[in-house]
C-alpha positions as CSV (number, residue, x, y, z in Angstrom):
1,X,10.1,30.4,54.2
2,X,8.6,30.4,57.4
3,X,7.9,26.9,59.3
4,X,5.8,28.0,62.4
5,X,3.0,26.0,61.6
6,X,2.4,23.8,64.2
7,X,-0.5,25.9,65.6
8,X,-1.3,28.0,62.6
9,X,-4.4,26.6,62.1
10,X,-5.7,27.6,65.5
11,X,-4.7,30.4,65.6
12,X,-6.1,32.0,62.2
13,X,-9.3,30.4,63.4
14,X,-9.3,32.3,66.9
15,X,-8.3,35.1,64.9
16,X,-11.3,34.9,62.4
17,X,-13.5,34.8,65.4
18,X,-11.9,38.3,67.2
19,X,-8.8,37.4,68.9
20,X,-6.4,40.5,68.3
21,X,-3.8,38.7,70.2
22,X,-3.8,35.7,67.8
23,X,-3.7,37.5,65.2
24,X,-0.6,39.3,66.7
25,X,0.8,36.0,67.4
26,X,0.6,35.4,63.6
27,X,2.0,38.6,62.7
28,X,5.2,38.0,65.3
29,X,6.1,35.0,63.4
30,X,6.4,36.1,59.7
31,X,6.6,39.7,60.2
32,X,10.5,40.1,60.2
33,X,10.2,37.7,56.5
34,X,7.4,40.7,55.4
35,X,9.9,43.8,56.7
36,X,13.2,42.0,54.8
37,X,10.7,41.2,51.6
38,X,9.4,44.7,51.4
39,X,12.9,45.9,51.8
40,X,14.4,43.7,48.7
41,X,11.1,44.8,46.5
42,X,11.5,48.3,47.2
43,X,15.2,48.9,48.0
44,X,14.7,51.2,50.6
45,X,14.4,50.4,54.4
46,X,11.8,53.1,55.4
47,X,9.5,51.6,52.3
48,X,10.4,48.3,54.2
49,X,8.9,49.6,57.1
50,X,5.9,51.0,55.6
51,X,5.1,47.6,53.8
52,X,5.1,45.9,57.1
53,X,2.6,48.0,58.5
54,X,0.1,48.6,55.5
55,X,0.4,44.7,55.0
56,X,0.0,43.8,58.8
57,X,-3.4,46.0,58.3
58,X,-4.5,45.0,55.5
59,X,-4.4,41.3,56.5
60,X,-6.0,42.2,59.7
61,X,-9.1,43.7,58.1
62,X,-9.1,41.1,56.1
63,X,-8.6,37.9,58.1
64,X,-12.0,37.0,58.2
65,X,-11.8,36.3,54.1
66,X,-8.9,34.0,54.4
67,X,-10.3,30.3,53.4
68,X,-7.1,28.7,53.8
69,X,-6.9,27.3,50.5
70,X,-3.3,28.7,50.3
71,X,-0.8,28.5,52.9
72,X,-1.6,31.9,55.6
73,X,2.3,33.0,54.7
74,X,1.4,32.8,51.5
75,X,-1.8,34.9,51.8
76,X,0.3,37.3,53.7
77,X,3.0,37.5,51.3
78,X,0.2,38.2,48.1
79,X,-1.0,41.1,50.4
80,X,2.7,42.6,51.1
81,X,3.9,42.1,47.6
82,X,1.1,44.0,46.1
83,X,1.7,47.0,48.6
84,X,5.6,46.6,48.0
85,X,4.5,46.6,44.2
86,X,2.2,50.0,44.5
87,X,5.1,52.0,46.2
88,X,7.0,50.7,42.5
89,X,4.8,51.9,40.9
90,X,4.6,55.2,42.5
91,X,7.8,55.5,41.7
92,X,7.6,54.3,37.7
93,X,9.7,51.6,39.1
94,X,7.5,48.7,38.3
95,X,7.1,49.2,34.3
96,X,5.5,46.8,31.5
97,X,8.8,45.6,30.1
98,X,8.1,44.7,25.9
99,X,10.9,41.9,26.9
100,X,8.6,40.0,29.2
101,X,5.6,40.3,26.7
102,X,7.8,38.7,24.2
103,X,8.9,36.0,26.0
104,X,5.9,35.0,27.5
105,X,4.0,34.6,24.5
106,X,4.9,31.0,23.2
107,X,7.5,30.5,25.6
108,X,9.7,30.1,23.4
109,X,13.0,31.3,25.0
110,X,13.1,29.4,28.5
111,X,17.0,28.9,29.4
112,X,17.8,25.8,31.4
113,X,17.5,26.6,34.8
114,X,20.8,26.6,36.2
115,X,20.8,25.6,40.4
116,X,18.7,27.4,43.3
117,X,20.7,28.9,46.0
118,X,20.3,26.1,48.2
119,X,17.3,24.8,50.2
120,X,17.5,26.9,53.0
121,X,19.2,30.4,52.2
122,X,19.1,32.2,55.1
123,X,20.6,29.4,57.1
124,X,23.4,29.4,55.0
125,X,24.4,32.5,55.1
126,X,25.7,32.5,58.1
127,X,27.8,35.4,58.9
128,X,26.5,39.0,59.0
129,X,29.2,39.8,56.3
130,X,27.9,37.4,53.8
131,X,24.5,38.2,54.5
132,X,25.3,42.4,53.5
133,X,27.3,41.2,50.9
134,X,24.1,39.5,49.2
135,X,21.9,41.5,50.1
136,X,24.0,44.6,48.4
137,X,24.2,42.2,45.4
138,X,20.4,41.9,45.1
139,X,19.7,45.5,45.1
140,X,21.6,46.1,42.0
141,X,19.0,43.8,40.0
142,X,16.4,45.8,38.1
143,X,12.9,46.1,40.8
144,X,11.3,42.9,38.6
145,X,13.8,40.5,38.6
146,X,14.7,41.5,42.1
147,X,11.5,40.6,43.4
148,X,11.1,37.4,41.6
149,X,13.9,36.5,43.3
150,X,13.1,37.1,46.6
151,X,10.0,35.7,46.1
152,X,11.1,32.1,44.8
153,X,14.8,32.0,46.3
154,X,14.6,33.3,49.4
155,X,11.0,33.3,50.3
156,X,10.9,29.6,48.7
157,X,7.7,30.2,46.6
158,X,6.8,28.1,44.2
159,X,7.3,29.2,40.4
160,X,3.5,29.3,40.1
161,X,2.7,31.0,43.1
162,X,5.2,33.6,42.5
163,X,3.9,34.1,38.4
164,X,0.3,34.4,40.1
165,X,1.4,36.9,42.7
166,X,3.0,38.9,40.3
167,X,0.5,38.7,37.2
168,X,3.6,37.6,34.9
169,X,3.9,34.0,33.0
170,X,5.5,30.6,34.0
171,X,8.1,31.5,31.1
172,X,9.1,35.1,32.4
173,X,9.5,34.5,36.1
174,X,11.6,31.6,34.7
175,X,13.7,33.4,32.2
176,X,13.7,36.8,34.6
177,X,14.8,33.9,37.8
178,X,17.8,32.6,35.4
179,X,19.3,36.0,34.6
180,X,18.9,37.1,38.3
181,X,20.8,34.3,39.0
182,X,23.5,34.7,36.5
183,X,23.5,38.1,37.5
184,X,23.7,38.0,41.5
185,X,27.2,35.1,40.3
186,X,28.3,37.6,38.0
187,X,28.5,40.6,41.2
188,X,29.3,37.9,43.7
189,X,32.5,37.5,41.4
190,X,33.7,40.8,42.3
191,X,33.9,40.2,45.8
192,X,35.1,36.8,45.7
193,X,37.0,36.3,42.4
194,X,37.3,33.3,40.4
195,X,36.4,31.2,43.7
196,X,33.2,33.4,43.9
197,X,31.0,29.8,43.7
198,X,33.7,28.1,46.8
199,X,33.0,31.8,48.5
200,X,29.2,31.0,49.2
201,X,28.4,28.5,51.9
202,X,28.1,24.8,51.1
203,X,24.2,25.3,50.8
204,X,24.5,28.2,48.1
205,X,25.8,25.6,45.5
């Protein structure tokens, strides 16, 4: 997740009251986190593109509706997930699964989490090799679990904000987060072997 914050607050004030340029100065700092989520969501870097734009629009036309009672990255990240989410659903990509419906109605089947991918993911990948490799890994996850994913490992959402975002319960992103995880070991395996886990960097494990 993003930690330019410092002046954040200034600068979605000034860009409340008209100022294009800090607006722009927002946009600069989280727009290559809104290109690489729309990219993961939709699995195709021309969609990736797009989502960057639309969003950046849509959050400018917006701005002056932002009340800060989320975090501005977050507020940007609702706005690019739902775009990433409509080009799904063009697509008949982004279905209503009778598996999540199921699970989320008692919550009855929620797995033990096993362990996040480290505090600070894109730090630790740290060569360009790794980082393909994962990111090759992620695409092959169906488009829902691939986004909650992205949306609580790398993008470091909380479970709640990430079950709100995507109008699913607390007990699917949970179970869908678990098998994506199991899932992305599972691939990583193939690269890697049986010291797939020792592969990853120290902050992976």
């Amino acid at each position: 997740m993003p930690t330019h914050l410092d002046n954040e607050q200034s600068l979605v004030t000034a860009a409340q009251a008209g100022d294009s340029d800090a607006f722009l100065t927002l946009l600069n700092q989280y727009s290559r986190h809104i290109y690489r989520l729309g990219v993961s969501i939709t699995g195709n870097h021309q969609d990736g593109e797009d989502v960057l734009q639309e969003a950046s629009l849509k959050a400018y036309s917006a701005i002056a509706d932002f009340r800060g009672s989320s975090r501005f990255y977050t507020w940007l990240v609702s706005i690019a997930v739902n775009v990433a989410l409509g080009k799904l659903r063009k697509r008949a990509l982004w279905k209503e699964d009778p598996l999540d419906a199921r699970e989320g109605e008692d919550g009855s089947y929620i797995p033990q989490e096993i362990e996040s991918w480290g505090e600070d993911p894109e730090r630790a990948c740290l060569t360009h090799e790794l980082q393909r490799i994962l990111a090759e890994v992620v695409q092959k996850l169906d488009p829902k679990s691939r986004t909650i994913f992205t949306l609580r490992d790398i993008e470091r959402l909380s479970i709640d904000e990430t079950a709100t975002l995507l109008g699913l319960t607390i007990p699917v992103v949970k179970t869908r987060l678990f098998r994506a995880r199991l899932k992305l070991r599972e691939e990583l395996t193939r690269y890697f072997g049986k010291d797939a886990r020792n592969a990853m960097p120290t902050g992976h494990r």
